[in-house]
C-alpha positions in Angstrom: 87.6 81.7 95.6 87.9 79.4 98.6 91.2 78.3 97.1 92.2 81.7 97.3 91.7 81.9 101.2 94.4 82.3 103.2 94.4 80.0 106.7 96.9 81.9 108.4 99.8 83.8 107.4 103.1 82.8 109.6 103.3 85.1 112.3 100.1 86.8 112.1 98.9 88.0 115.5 95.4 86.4 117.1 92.1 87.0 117.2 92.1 87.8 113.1 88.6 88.6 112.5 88.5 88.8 108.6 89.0 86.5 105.7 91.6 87.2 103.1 93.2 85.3 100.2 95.4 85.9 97.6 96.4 84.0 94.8 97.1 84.2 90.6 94.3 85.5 87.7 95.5 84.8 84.4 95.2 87.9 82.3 96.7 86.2 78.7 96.7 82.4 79.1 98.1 82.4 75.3 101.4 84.3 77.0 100.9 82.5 80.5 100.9 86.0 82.0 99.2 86.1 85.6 99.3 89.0 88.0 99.3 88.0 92.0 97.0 89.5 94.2 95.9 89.6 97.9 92.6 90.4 99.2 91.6 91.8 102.4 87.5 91.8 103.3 86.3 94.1 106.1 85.8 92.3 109.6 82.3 93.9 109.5 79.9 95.0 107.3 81.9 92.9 104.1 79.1 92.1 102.3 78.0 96.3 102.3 81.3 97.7 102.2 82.6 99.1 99.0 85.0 97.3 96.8 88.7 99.1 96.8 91.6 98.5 94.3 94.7 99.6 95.2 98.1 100.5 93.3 101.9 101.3 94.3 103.6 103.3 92.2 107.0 102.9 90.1 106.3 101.9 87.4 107.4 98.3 88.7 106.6 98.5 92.0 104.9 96.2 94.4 101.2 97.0 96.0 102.3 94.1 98.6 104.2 97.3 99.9 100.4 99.1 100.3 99.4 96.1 102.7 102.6 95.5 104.4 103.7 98.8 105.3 100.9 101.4 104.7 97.3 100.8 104.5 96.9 96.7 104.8 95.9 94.9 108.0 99.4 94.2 108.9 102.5 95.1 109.6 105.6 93.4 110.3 107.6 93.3 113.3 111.6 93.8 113.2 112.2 90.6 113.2 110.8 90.1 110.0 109.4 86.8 110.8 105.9 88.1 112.7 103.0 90.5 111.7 101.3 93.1 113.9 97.7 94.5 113.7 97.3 98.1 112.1 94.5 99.6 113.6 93.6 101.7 111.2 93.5 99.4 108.1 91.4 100.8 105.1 89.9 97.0 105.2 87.7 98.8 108.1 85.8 100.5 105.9 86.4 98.8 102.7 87.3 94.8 101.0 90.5 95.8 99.7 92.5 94.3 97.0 96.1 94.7 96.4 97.1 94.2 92.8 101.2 93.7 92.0 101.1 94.8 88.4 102.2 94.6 86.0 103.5 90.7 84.8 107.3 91.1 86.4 106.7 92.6 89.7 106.6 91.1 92.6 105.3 87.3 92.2 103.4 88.2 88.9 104.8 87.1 86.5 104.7 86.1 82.3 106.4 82.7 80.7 106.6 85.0 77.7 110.1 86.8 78.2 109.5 89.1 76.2 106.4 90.6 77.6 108.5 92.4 79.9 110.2 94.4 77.2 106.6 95.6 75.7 105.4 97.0 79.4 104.0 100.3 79.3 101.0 102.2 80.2 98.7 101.1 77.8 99.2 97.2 78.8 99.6 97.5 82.1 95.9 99.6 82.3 94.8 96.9 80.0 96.1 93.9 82.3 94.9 95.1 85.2 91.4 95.6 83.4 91.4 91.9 82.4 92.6 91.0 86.4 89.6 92.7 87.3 86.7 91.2 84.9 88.3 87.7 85.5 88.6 88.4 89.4 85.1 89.2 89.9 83.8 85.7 88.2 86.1 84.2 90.9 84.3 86.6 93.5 81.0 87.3 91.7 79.3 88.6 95.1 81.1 91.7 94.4 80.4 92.2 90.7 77.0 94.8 91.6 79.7 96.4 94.8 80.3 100.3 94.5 84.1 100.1 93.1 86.9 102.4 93.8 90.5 102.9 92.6 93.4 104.1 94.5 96.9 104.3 94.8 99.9 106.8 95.0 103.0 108.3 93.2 103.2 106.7 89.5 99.9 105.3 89.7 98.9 108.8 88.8 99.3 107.0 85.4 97.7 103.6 86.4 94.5 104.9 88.5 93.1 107.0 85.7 94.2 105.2 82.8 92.6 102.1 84.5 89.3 104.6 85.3 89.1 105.0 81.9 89.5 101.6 80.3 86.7 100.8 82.5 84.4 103.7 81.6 85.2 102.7 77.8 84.8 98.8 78.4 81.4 99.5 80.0 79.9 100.7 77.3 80.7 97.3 75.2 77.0 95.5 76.1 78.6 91.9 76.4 81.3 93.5 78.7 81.1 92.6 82.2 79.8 96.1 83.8 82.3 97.3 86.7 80.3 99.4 89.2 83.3 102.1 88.9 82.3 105.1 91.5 85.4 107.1 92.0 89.3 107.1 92.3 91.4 108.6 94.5 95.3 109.2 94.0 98.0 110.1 96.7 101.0 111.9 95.8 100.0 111.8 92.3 102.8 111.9 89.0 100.0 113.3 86.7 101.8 116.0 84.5 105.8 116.0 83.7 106.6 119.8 83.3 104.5 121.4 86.3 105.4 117.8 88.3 108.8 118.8 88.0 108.4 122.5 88.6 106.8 121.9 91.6 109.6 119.2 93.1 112.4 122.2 92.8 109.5 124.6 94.6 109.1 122.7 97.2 112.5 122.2 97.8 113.1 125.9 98.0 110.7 126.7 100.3 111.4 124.1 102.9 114.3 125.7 103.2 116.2 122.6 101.7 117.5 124.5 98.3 119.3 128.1 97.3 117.8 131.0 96.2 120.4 130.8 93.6 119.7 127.6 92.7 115.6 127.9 92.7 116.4 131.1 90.6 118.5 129.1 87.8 115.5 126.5 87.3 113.5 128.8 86.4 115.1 130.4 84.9 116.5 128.0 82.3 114.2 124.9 82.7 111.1 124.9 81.0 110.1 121.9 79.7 111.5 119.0 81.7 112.1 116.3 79.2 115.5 116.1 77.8 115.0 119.6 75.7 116.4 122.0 78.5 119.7 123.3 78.3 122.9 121.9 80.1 122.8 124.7 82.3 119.0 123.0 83.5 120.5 119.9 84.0 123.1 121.5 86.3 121.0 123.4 88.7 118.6 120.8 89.2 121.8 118.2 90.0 122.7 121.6 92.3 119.2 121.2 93.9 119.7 117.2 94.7 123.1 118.2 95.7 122.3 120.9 98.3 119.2 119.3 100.2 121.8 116.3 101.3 121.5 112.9 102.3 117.5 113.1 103.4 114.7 110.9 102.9 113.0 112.4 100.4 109.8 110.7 100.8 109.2 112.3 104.3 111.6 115.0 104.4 112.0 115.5 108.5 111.8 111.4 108.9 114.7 109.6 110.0 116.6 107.4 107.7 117.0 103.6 108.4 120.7 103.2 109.9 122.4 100.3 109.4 119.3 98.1 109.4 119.4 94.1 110.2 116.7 91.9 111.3 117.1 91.4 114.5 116.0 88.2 116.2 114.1 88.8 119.1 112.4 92.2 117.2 110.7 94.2 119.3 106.9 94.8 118.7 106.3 97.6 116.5 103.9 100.2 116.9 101.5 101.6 114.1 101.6 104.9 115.4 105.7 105.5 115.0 106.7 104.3 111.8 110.0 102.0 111.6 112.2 103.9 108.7 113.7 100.3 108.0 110.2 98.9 107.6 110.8 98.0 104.1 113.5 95.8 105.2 111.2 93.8 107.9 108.7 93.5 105.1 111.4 92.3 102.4 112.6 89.4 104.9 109.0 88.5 105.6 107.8 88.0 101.9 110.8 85.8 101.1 110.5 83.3 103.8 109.1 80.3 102.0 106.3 79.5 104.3 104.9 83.0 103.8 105.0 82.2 100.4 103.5 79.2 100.9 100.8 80.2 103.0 100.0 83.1 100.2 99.7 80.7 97.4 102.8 82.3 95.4 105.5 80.9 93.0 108.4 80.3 95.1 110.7 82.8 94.2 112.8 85.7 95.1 110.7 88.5 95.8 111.7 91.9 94.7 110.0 95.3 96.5 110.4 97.0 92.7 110.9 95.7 89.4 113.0 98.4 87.7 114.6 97.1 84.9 111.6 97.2 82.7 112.2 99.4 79.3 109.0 101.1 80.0 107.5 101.4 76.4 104.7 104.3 76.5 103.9 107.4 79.3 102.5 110.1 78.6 103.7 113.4 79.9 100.3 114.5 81.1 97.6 112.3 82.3 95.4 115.8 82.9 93.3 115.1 79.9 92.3 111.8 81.0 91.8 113.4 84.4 89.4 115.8 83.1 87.8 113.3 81.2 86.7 111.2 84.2 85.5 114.6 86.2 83.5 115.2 83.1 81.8 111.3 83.5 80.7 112.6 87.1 83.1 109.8 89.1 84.6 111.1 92.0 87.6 112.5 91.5 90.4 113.2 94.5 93.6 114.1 94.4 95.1 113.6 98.0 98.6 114.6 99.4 100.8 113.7 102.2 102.7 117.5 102.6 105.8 116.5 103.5 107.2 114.7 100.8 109.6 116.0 97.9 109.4 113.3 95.7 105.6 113.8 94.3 104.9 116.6 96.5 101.6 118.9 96.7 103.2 121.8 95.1 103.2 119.5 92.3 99.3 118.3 92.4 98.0 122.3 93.1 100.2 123.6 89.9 98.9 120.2 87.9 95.3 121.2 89.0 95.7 124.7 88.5 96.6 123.8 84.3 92.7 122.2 84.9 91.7 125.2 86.3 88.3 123.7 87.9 86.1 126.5 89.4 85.9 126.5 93.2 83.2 125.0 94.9 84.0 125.1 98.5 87.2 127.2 99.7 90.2 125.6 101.2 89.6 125.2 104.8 91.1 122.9 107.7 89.7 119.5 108.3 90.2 117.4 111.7 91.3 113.8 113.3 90.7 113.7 117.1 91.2 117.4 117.7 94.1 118.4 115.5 94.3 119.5 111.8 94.3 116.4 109.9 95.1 118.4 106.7 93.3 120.5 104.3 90.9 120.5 101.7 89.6 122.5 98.9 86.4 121.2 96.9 86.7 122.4 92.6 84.0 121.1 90.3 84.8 117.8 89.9 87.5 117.5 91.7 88.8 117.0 95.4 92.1 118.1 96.9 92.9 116.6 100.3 95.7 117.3 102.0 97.8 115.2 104.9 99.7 117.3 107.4 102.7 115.6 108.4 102.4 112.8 105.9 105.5 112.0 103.6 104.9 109.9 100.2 103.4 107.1 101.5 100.6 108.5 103.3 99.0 105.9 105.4 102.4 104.8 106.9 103.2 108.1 108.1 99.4 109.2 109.6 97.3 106.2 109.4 94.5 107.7 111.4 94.4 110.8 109.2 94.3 108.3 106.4 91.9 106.4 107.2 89.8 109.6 108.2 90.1 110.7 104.5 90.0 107.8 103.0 86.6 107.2 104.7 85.5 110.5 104.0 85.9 109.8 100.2 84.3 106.7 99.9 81.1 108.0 102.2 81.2 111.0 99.4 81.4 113.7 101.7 84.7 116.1 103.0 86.8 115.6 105.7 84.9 116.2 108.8 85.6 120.3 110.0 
């Protein structure tokens, strides 16, 4: 563990009032397959707080991106050589740990080649099942903690599949026991057909697509996966083509033009978020003294990994899904509303196959006087909405995300 702790990451702002680390945990020493993590405690209450794992999406992207540019402690400044403070880090009200998985993103990484050409679903839940049994022996003063698991867009796959190789594991008596409590997922890939459906929905009515065009999906796409007809394919190219050159991860943001590090940066600002952010962050996690200082290979650092031949992924995870709100975990599905990429038509037509009975009717919920979002309560299973959040929720409204996000680990809805 103390090897683990970082001193001071270049550039970091003062007055840091936390510990973190980050480091490797082997997860096949046969292979020589480690996944990199860092790991942020709360500045108070850490040895009460709850225990948080969080997951970017992909598959083969890296949850560095979480803690750099959404929900982590920092952020990096335009120059891309100094960090500032985000105020409303989910290491307030939680010890966070951001997992890059699996072996081949980011600095993880396997000395067996050709692990990366076996990746799928099924290892990458059971890698990051392993990262977690051998991470607590390293950091055994959280082994009894309350554990939750989060993360957005194709971790839809990761979060409940990794929910339910604990739940199984758990069961196995000499198994180290994970205190799982709950998951929650943001802007969720959970079910292929109605996932899709939903993308060419939203489009349409946010006034980015043609009546004409929303009419031909549906009128000859109905399964989504390669068994449409050509004339599918060609409206839904028609619906990519007609909503232009947007981002559509925040549909009404503004894209990065022309972006360069520049070297005086000014001082960002965690209540605008920098569209070229991703770029700051890039420049920052190649430099080899932040490297250094975050006990990683030295190596070229890579925001996604997406050359993978992904091996297995299930066009539904809604059975596991149910499966966990049938164990009694806590179950949200959460939604920034104004992205097209994973957006919440998608999640409310992938919860309405579930069809969970209402417990407590949709209904506005608030973040220093303003709608934060909404929320509707089903048996077993929250939905949680954003206003004015695109995919990556936290970098887009990181005080209504931390509002929810504390709301869900406290067990109760977002405040009315």
């Amino acid at each position: 563990m103390e090897a683990d702790r970082i001193g001071a990451l270049p550039g970091q702002p003062n007055a840091v009032d936390f510990n973190h680390y980050a480091g490797y945990v082997t997860v096949d020493s046969q292979a020589g397959r480690a996944l990199f993590y860092y790991f942020a405690e709360s500045p108070e209450n850490c040895s009460t707080n709850p225990l948080v794992l969080w997951l970017n999406g992909g598959p083969g992207c890296s949850s560095l991106t979480g803690a750099m540019t959404e929900l982590g402690p920092f952020r990096v400044n335009s120059d891309g050589k100094t960090l500032f403070r985000n105020n409303y880090a989910w290491n307030n009200v939680a010890n966070v740990i951001f997992l890059e998985s699996p072996a081949g993103v980011g600095f993880s990484y396997s000395n067996t080649s050709s692990d990366y050409d076996r990746t799928g679903d099924k290892s990458t839940a059971e890698d990051a099942y392993t990262f977690l049994v051998n991470w607590l022996e390293r950091f055994p003063q959280y082994k009894t903690r309350d554990f939750y698991i989060t993360g957005e867009s194709y971790a839809g796959h990761y979060v409940p599949q990794l929910a339910y190789t604990i739940l199984l594991n758990n069961k196995n008596s000499n198994q180290t026991v994970i205190n799982l409590k709950g998951i929650a997922v943001g802007n969720g890939w959970i079910d292929d057909p109605t996932g899709y459906l939903g993308v060419f929905d939203f489009l349409w009515t946010h006034a980015l697509n043609s009546d004409e065009t929303n009419k031909g999906i549906h009128t000859y796409c109905h399964y989504f996966n390669g068994k449409d007809s050509k004339q599918c394919d060609d409206f839904m190219n028609r619906a990519y083509d007609e909503a232009g050159d947007i981002d559509g991860y925040n549909i009404y943001a503004p894209l990065c033009q022309e972006y360069s590090v520049s070297k005086k940066g000014s001082q960002g600002s965690v209540n605008s978020f920098d569209p070229c952010s991703d770029d700051y962050m890039i420049s920052y996690l190649n430099r080899p003294e932040v490297q250094t200082a975050l006990h990683a290979k030295l190596s070229e650092w890579h925001q996604c990994r997406l050359l993978f031949d992904w091996a297995d992924s299930p066009a539904t995870v809604l059975p596991i899904i149910k499966s966990l709100m049938a164990s009694g975990l806590r179950v949200w599905l959460y939604s920034g509303d104004v992205d097209s990429v994973v957006p919440i038509t998608s999640t409310r037509y992938g919860i309405n196959i579930l069809n969970p009975p209402i417990k407590t009717a949709w209904r506005s919920w608030y973040n220093s006087d303003e709608v934060g979002g909404y929320v509707v309560e089903y048996e077993g299973l929250t939905l949680v909405t954003v206003r004015e959040a695109g995919h990556f929720v936290p970098s887009y409204q990181p005080a209504r995300a931390l509002t929810m996000i504390s709301s869900f680990l406290q067990g109760t809805l977002p405040p009315p």
